[in-house]
MARDRENDREN-498489 format. One line per 2 residues: number of its first residue (from 1); their letters; for each residue x, y negated, z of C-alpha. Coordinates in pm, 1 decimal, always signed. Layout:
% residues N
NUM> a> X,Y,Z  ...
This chain:
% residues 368
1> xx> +1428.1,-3827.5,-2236.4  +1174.7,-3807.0,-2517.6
3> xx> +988.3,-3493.2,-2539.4  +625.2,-3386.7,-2607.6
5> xx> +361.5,-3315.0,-2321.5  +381.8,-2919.1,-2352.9
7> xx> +730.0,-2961.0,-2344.0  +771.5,-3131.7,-2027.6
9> xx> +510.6,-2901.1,-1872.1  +767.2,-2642.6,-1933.4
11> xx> +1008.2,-2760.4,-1750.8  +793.5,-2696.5,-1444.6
13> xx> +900.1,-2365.2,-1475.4  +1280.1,-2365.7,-1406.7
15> xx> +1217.6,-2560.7,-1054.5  +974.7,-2245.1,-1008.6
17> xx> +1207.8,-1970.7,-1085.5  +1489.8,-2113.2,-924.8
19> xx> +1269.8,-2116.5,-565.3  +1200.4,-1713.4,-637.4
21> xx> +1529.6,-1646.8,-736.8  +1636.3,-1788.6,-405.7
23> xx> +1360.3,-1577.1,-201.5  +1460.0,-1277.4,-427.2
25> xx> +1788.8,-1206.8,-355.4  +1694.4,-1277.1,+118.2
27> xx> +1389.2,-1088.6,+89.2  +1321.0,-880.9,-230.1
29> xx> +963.2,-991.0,-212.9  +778.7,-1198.8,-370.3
31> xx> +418.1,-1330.1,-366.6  +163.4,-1232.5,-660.0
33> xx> -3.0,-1595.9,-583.1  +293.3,-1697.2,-795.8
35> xx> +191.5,-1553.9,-1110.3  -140.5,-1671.6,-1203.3
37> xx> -21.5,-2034.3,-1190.7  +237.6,-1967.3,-1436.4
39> xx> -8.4,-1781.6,-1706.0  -239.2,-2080.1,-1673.9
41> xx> +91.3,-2317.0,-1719.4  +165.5,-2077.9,-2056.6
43> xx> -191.5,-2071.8,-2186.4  -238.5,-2436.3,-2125.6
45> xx> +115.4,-2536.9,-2329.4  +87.2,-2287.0,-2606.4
47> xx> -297.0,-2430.0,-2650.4  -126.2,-2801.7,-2681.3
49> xx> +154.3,-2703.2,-2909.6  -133.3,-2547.7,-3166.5
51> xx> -325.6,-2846.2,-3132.1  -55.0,-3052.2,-3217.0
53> xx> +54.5,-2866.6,-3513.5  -318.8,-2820.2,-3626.2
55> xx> -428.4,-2710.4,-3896.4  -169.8,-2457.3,-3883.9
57> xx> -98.2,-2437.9,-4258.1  +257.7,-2444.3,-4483.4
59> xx> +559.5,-2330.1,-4288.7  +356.3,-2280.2,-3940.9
61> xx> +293.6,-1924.7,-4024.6  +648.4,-1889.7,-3922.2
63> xx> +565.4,-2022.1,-3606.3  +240.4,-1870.0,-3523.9
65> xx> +484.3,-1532.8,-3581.5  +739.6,-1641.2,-3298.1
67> xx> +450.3,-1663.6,-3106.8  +310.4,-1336.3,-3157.2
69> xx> +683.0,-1173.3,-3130.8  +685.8,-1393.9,-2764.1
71> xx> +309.1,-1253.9,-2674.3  +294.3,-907.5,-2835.2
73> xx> +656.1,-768.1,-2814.4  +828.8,-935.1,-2526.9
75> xx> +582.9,-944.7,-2275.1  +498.1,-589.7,-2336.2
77> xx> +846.6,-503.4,-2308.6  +891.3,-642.1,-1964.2
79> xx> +573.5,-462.9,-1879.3  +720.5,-147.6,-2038.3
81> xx> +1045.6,-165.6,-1858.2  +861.2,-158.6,-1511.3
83> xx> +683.4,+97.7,-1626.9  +985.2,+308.7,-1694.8
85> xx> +1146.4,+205.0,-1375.7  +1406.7,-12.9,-1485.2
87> xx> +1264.7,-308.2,-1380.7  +1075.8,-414.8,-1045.9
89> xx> +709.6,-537.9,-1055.0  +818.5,-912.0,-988.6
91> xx> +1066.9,-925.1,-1273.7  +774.3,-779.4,-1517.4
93> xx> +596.2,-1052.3,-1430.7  +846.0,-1267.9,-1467.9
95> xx> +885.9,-1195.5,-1809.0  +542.8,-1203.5,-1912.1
97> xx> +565.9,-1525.2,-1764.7  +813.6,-1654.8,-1958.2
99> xx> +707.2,-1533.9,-2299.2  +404.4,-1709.8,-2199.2
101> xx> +530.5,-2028.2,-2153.8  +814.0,-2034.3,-2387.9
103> xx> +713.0,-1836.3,-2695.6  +937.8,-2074.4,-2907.5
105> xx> +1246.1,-2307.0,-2857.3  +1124.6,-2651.0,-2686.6
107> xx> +1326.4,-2977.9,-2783.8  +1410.7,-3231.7,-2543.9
109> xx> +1663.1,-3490.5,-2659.5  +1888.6,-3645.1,-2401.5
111> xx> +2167.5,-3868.5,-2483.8  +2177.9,-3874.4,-2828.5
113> xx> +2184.0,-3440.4,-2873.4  +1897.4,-3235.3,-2852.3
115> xx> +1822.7,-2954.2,-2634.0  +1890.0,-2680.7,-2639.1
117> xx> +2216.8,-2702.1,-2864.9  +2218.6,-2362.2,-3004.1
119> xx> +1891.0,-2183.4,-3154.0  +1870.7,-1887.3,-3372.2
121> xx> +1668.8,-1861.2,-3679.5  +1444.9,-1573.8,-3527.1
123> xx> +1342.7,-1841.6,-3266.7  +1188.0,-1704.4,-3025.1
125> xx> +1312.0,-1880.7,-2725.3  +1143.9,-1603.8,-2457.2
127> xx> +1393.9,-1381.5,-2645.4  +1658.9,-1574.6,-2582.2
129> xx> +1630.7,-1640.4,-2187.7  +1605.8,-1240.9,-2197.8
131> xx> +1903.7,-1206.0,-2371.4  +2093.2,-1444.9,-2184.2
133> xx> +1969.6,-1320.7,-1880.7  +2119.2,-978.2,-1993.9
135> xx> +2479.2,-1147.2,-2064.3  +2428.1,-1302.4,-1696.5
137> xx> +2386.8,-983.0,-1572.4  +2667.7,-801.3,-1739.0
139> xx> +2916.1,-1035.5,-1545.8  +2754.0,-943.0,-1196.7
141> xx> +2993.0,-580.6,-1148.3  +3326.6,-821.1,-1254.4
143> xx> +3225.1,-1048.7,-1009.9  +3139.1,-755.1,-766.8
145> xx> +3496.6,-581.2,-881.6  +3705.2,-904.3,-797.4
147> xx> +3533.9,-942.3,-425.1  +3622.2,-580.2,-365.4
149> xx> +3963.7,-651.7,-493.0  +4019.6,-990.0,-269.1
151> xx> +3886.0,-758.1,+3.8  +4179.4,-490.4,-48.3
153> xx> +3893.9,-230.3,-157.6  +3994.8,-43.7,-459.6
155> xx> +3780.0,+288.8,-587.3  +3694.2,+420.0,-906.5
157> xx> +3344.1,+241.6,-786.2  +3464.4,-119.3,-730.4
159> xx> +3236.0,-239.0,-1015.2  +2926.8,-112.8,-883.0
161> xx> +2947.6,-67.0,-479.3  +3148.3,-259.6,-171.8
163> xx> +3193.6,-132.8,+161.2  +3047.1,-321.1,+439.1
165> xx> +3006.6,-237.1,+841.0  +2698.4,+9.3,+945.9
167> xx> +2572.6,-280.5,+1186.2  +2467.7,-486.9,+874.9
169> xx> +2242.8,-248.1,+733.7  +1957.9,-376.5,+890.0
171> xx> +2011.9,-724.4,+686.0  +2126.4,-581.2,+368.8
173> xx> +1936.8,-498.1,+53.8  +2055.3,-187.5,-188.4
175> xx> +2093.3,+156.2,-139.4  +2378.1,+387.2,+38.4
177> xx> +2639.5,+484.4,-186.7  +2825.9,+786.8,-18.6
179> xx> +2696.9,+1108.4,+152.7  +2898.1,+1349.8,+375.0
181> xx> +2989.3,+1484.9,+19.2  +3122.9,+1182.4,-110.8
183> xx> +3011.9,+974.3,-369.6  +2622.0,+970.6,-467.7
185> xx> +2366.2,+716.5,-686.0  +2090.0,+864.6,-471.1
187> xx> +2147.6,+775.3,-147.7  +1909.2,+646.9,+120.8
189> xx> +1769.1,+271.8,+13.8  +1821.9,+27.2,+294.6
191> xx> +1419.2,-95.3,+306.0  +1325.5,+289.4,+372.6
193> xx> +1631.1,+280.8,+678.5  +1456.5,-14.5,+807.9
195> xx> +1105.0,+150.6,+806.6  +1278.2,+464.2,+985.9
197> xx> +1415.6,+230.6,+1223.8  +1093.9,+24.8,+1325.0
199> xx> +863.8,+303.8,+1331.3  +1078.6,+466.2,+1544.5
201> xx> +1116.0,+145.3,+1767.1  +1501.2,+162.0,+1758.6
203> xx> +1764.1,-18.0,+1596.2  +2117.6,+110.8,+1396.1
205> xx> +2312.0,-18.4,+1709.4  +2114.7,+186.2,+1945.7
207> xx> +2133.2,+502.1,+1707.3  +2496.2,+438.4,+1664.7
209> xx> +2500.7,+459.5,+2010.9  +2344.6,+731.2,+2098.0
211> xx> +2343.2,+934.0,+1779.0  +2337.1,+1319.9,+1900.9
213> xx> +1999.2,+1181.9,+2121.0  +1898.2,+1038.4,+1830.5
215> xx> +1880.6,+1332.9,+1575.8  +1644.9,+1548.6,+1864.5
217> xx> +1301.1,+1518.6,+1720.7  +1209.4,+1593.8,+2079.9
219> xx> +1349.7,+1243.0,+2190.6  +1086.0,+1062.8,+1965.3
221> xx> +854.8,+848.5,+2155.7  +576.2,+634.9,+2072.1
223> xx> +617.7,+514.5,+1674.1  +524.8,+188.8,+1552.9
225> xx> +414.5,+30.9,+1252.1  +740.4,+55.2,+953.1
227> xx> +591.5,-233.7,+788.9  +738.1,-250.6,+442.4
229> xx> +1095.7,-251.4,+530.2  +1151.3,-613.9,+444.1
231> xx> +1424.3,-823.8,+625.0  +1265.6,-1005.1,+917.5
233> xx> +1105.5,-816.5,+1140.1  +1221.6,-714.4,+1495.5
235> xx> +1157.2,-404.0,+1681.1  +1117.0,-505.0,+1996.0
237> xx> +719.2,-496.9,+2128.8  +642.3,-671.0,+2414.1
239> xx> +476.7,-567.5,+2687.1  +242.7,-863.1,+2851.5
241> xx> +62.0,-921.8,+2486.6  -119.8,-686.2,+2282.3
243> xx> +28.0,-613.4,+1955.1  -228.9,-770.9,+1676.9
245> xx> -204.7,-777.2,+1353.4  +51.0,-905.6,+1115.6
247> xx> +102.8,-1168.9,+846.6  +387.9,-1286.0,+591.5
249> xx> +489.2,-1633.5,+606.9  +795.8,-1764.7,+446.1
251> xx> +943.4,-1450.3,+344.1  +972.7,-1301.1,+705.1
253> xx> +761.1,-1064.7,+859.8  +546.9,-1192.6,+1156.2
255> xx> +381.5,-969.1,+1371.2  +140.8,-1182.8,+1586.3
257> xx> +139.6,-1094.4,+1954.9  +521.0,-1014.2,+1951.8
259> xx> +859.3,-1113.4,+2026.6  +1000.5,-1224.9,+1691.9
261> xx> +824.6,-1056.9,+1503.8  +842.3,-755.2,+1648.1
263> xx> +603.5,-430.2,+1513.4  +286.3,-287.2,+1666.3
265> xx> +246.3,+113.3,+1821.8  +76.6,+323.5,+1604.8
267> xx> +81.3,+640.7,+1863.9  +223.3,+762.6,+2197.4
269> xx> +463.1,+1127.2,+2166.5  +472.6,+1393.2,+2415.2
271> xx> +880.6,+1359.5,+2432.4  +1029.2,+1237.6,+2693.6
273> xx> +1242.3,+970.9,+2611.5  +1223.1,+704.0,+2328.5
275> xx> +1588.0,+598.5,+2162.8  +1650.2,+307.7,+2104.9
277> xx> +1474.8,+112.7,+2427.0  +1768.3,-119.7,+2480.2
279> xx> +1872.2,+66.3,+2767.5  +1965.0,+345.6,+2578.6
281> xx> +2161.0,+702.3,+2753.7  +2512.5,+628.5,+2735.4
283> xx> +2598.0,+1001.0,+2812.5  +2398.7,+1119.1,+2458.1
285> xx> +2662.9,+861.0,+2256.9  +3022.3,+909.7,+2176.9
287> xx> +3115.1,+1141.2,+1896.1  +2830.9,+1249.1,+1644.1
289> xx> +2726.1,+1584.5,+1672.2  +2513.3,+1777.3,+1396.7
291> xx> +2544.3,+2104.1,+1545.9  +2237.7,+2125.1,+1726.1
293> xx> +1995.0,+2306.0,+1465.9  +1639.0,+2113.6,+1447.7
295> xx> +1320.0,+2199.0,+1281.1  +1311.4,+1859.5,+1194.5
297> xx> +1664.7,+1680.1,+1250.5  +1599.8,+1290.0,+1322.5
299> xx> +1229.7,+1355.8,+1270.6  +1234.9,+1280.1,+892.1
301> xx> +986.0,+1530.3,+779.4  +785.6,+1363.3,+1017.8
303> xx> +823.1,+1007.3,+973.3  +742.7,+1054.6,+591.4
305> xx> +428.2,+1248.5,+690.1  +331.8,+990.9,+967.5
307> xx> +322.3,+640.8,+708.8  +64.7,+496.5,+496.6
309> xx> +280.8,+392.6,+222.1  +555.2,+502.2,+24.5
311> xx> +928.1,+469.8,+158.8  +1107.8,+393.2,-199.0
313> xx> +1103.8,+720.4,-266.0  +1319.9,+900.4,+16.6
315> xx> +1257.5,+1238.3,+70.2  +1336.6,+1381.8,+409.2
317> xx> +1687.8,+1543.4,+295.3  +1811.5,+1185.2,+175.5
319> xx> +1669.7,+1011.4,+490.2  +1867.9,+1266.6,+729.4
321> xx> +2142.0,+1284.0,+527.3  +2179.5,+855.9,+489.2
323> xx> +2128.1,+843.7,+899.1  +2379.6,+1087.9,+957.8
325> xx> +2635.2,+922.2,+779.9  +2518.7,+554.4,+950.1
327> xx> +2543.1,+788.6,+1292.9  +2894.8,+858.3,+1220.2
329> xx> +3101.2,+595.5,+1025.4  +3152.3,+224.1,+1099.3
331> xx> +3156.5,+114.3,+708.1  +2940.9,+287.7,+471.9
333> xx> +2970.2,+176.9,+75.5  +2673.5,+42.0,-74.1
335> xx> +2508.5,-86.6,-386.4  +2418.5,-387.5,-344.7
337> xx> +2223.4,-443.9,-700.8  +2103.4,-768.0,-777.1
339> xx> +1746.5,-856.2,-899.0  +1695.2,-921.5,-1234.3
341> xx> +1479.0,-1202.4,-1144.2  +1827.5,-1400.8,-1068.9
343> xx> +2007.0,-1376.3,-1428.0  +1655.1,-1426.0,-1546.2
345> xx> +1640.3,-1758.0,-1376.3  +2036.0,-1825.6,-1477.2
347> xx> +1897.2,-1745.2,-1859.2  +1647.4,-1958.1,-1832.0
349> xx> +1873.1,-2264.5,-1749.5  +2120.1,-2173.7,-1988.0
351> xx> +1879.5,-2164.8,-2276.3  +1711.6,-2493.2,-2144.8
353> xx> +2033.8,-2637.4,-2151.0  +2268.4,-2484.5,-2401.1
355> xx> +2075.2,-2282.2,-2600.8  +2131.6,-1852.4,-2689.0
357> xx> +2471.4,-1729.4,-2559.8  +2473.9,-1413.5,-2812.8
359> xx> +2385.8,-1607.6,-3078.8  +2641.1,-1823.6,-3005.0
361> xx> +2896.4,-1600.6,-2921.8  +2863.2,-1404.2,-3236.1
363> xx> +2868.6,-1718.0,-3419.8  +3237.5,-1768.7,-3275.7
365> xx> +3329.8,-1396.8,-3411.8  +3191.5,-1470.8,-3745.5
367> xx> +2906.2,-1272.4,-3738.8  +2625.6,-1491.5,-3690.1
């Protein structure tokens, strides 16, 4: 394979984004220790390239402007979609990474044909993962429609949700799709059930359980630490070790001092009884009951009042309203979502590999 130095540098990238895409979709978390690395990586190839093509004179205007189009428009415009929400800190980075380290199309020639096979005369090739990453993602709901299908689910919302049992919540990532009233985009997200769930010192099984107990505020016992909601992390404190403090390592939670990573108390209650102990009271369970009228039902207002941190923006109404419906139902429809750090990744091979899929695919129409 003959290709320059900056080039093959580059390639240290995909082997990168391929191990967060991985830890993206288990744990929704990733590291800012990753990021610095990858700026240096960009800085340190882009200052080769120029080098290389120094003096920059004749025709290399046209690629000192791909360059600026990489630095001053795409990496602002992954900031600028976190800013507006539609993108999660992680995948900003991500693409500030990228237009970083590939602000135009690399060449490596294997076999006889260079790579990638298909470039576009704009070429900016941190453009091109972006919009192959977008393609990617547009085939994520058919894929998500045709699991439902093999499933036997059909709704109007096959595309975008799948119904899976309550008892997985607590290993799921996404965000409740249905209310009592049906059908909602703004139900509870599953990190903020998981804080509910620790600082309460309970699990879903044990709520299921027991879940007229469960919505007293006046059962609440002593509360523990939510932690950030991340998969991982148990809720079961022992008792012949003092709780100490926690680390991350791995992608799971670890809460030193504890069984499997259990959490640590943060205060004793008053009530009597704490739900959720493992030994539970069978005669609170059977059939769901919302009758009983509460200050606070489930002790929402509370938990939200009682945290350091936000809890991805739940409000107490959502939180009661997404535990009610795990209380009572044995499937519950979610959306699943998928981070954009995985079609980012799947971009980034393609356009390695093959080159841009729009430009490509408008080529085939005629249009390109």
């Amino acid at each position: 394979m003959l290709v320059t130095l900056a080039d093959a540098l580059r390639l240290l990238v995909v082997p990168v984004f391929c191990w967060a895409a991985v830890r993206d979709i288990r744990t929704r978390r990733l590291p800012n220790r990753l990021w610095p690395p990858l700026y240096a990586l960009g800085a340190s190839t882009l200052a080769l390239t120029v080098v290389g093509r120094w003096p920059l004179a004749g025709g290399d205007w046209l690629f000192a402007l791909r360059v600026a189009v990489s630095l001053f428009v795409v990496a602002p415009l992954g900031y600028g979609l976190w800013a507006l929400g539609g993108f999660g800190g992680a995948d900003a980075k991500a693409v500030i990474a990228l237009a970083l380290v590939f602000p135009t199309f690399p060449a490596y020639a294997v076999a006889g044909e260079t790579l990638p096979l298909v470039s576009t005369p704009a070429g900016v090739f941190s453009l091109t993962v972006l919009t192959n990453a977008l393609l990617v993602g547009l085939a994520y709901p058919l894929w998500l429609a045709l699991t439902n299908l093999a499933a036997g689910e059909w709704s109007r919302w096959l595309f975008f949700t799948h119904r899976v049992p309550t008892d997985s919540l607590t290993v799921r990532h996404g965000r409740l799709c249905e209310s009592s009233d049906g059908h909602t985009w703004s139900g509870l997200d599953l990190d903020a059930l998981r804080m509910y769930l620790r600082w309460r010192g309970t699990t879903i099984e044990a709520v299921r359980s027991a879940p007229t107990a469960a919505r007293d505020p006046g059962r609440i016992g002593p509360t523990f630490d939510p932690t950030d909601g991340r998969v991982g992390c148990s809720t079961s404190p022992r008792t012949d070790t003092p709780p100490d403090t926690m680390t991350t390592d791995g992608g799971a939670l670890v809460c030193a001092g504890v069984d499997a990573g259990g959490v640590a108390p943060v205060d004793s209650g008053d009530s009597t009884e704490r739900i959720g102990d493992h030994t539970g009271d069978a005669s609170e369970g059977g059939s769901y009951d919302e009758a009983a009228d509460y200050d606070d039902p489930w002790g929402a207002a509370r938990f939200l009042a009682a945290i350091d941190r936000d809890a991805y923006g739940t409000d107490p109404q959502t939180l009661r309203a997404g535990l009610a419906l795990v209380a009572g139902q044995d499937t519950v429809r979610v959306s699943p979502g998928l981070p954009f750090l995985v079609p980012l990744t799947a971009g980034l091979i393609l356009a390695v590999s093959y080159g841009d899929l729009l430009f490509a695919l408008l080529a085939v129409f005629g249009i390109a």
